[in-house]
N, C-alpha and C positions, 0 to 999 in steps of 0.2 A: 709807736705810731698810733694815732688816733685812725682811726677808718670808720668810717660814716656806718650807721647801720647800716641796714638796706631796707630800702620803702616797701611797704607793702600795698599793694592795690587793692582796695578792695571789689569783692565780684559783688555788680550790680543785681547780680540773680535773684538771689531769696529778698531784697526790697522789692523787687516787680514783683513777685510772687504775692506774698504780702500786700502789695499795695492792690495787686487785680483780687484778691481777694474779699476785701474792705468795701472798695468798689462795687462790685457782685454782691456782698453781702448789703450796702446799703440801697442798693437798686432793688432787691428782691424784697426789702423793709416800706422800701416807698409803693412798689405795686403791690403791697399784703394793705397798707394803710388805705388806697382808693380802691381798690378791691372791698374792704370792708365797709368804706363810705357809702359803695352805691346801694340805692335802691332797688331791691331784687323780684319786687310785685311786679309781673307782668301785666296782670289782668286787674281789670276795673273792680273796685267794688260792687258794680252793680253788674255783673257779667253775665249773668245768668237771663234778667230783662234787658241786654243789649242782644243778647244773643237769640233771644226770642225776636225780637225788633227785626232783627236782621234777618234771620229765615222767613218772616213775614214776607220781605223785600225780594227775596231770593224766591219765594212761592208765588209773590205779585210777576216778576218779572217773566217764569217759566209759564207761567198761565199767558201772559202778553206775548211771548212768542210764536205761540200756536197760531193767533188772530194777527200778524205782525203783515203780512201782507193785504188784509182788510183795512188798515188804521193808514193813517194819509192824518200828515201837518204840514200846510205848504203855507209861504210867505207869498201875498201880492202887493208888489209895491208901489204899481199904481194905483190902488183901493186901499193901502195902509192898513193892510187888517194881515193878521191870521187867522188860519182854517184849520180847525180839526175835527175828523170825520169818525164816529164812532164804527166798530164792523154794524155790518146787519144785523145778528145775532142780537148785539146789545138794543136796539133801534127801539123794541116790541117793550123791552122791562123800564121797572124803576130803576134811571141810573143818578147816582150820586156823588158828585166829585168835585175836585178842583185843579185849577189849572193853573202852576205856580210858572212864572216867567223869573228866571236869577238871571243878574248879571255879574258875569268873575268878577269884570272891572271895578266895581264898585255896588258892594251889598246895599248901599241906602236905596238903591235903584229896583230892587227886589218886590214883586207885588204876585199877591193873588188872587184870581178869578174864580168865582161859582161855576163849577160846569151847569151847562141847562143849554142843550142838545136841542135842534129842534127834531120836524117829525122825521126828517130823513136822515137823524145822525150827526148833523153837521152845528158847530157852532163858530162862531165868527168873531175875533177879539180886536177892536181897532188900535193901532198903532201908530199913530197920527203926533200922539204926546212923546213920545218913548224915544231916547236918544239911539242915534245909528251906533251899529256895533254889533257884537257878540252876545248872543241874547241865548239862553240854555231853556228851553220850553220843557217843561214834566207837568201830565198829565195824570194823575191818580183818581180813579173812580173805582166805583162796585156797580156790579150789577148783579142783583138774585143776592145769595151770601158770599157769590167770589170780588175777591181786589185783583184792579190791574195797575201796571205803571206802564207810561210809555216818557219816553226823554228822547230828546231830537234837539241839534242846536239849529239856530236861524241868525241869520246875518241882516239887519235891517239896515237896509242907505237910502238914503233922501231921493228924491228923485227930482 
């Protein structure tokens, strides 16, 4: 009598094994190769003069804090101007500065002013040309050998 062998099944085990292996080993192949692609320079070449720059910035600001309730930038929009008021302190020295207007919207729109103070502090920028909108005022001057900043936004509408 012939009798059929008997089938053998075979167990799917050691192929899954095997294949999660493979797997895993070429996934850990792929993050080794963009891992070694990136660029691992954090810092500027020129880090050393940004960083001076910037505690510049951070020395203008803390000196502007102190005087922060003397300084007034206010918008009139029936007179189309702005107003910014130096403290008293600065009133008496040579001050030297300028008065940048940015617009997020749109950089081409960006301009700056001479500061020149009159005698009680105050100068006056007309805004007559200047499209309505979102308008970022920064103020940087010296007086004596200290710098200040001051930044205030202003919303100019037509009236």
């Amino acid at each position: 009598m012939n009798t059929p062998l008997p089938t053998t099944r075979r167990n799917p085990w050691p192929y899954a094994i095997i294949a999660w292996f493979i797997i895993f080993g070429g996934a850990m192949a792929a993050w080794v190769v963009v891992a070694v692609r990136q660029d691992p320079d954090l810092v500027r070449s020129d880090y050393y003069e940004q960083e001076i720059t910037y505690q510049q910035q951070i020395d203008r600001l803390n000196r502007t804090s102190a005087l922060r309730g003397e300084l007034s930038l206010a918008y009139n929009a029936a007179r189309h101007q702005v107003s910014f008021q130096l403290p008293a302190a600065h009133r008496l020295e040579l001050v030297k500065g300028t008065i940048h207007f940015y617009r997020p919207s749109d950089a081409k729109l960006d301009f700056d002013v001479p500061l020149s103070v009159d005698a009680n502090g105050n100068q006056r920028v007309n805004t007559e040309k200047l499209r309505d909108g979102l308008w970022k005022v920064r103020v940087q001057w010296s007086a004596g050998e200290d710098e200040y900043f001051f930044d205030q936004s202003v919303v100019l509408a037509g009236s």
